[in-house]
C-alpha positions as CSV (number, residue, x, y, z in Angstrom):
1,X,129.7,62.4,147.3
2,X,129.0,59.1,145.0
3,X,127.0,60.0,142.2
4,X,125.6,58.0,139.7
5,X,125.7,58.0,135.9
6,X,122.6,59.8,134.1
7,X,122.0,57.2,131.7
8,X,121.8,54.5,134.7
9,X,118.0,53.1,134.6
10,X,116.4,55.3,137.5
11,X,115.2,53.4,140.6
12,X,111.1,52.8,141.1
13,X,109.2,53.2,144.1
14,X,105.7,53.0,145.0
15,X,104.8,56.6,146.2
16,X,105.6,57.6,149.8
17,X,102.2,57.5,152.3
18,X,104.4,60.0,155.1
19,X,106.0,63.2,154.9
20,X,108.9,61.8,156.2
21,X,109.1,59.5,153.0
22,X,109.0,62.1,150.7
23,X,111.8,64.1,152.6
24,X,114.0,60.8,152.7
25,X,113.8,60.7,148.8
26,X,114.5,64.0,148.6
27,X,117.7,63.6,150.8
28,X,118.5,60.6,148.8
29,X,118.6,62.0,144.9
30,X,119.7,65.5,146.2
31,X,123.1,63.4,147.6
32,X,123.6,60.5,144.9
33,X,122.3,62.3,141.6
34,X,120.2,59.0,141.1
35,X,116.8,59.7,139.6
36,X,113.7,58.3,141.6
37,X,110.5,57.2,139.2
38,X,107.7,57.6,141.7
39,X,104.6,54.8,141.4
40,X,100.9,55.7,141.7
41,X,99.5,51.6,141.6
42,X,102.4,50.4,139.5
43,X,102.0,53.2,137.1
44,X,104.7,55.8,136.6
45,X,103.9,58.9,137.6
46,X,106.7,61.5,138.4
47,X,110.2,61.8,138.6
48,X,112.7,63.2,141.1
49,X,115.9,64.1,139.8
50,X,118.9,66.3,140.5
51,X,118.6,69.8,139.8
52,X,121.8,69.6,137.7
53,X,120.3,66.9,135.6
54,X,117.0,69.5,135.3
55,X,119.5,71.9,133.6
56,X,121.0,69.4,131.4
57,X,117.6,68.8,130.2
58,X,116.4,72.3,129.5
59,X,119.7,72.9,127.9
60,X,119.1,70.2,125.7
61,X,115.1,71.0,125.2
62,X,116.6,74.7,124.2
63,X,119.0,73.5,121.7
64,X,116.9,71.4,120.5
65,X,114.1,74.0,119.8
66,X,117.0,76.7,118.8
67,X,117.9,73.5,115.6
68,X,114.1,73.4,115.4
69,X,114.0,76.8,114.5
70,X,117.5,77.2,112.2
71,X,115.8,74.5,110.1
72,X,113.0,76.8,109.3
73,X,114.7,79.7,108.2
74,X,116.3,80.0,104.5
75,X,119.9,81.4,105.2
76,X,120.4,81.9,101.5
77,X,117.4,84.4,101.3
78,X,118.4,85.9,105.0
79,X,122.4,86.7,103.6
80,X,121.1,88.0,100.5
81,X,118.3,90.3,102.1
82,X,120.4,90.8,105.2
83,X,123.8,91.1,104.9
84,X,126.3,91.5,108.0
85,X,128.0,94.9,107.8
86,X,131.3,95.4,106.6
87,X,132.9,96.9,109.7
88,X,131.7,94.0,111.5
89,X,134.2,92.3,109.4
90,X,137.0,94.6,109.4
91,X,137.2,94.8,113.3
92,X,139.1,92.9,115.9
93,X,137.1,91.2,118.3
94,X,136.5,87.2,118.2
95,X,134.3,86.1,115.3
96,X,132.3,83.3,115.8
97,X,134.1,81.2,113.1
C-alpha cells in the first residue's frame, strides 16, 4: 500500500455528479491515505480523508483543549489546597515523573 505524507497539499476535485464517483474517491483515499478537497463551483467544500488521519486530528484537537484547560487552572493554589497523599508517595507503582 503507497501512502502519502499528511502534510502533502491534498488533491481538489470538483464534486462527483454519480454514485459511482463518490465510491471511486472513497476507494481512492481509503488505499493511498491522500486527502481529497471536494469542490462545490470552485469553492471548497469538504474533505475526505483517512480515518487514521481523523484520529490524529482529534488526538491533537484533545490535547490541545486538555493545554487549554492546564493553562486555566493555578497549580500553586491546587497543591496547596489539594495535596497528593502521602502513601501515594511512599508506594511502588510507576509515578508519572
Amino acid at each position: 500500500m503507497s501512502t502519502q505524507p499528511l502534510l502533502s497539499e491534498p488533491d481538489r476535485i470538483e464534486e462527483p455528479q454519480k454514485v459511482q464517483e463518490y465510491w471511486d474517491l472513497v476507494s481512492r483515499v481509503a488505499s493511498t491515505h491522500h486527502p481529497v478537497i471536494i469542490r462545490r463551483s470552485g469553492a471548497d467544500l469538504v474533505a475526505v480523508i483517512a480515518v487514521e488521519h481523523l484520529e490524529l486530528l482529534q488526538e491533537m484537537i484533545a490535547q490541545q483543549e486538555a493545554e487549554r484547560l492546564a493553562a486555566q487552572v493555578d497549580w500553586a493554589h491546587a497543591a496547596q489546597t489539594s495535596p497528593p497523599q502521602q502513601q501515594w508517595f511512599a508506594e511502588d507503582e510507576p509515578k508519572p515523573f
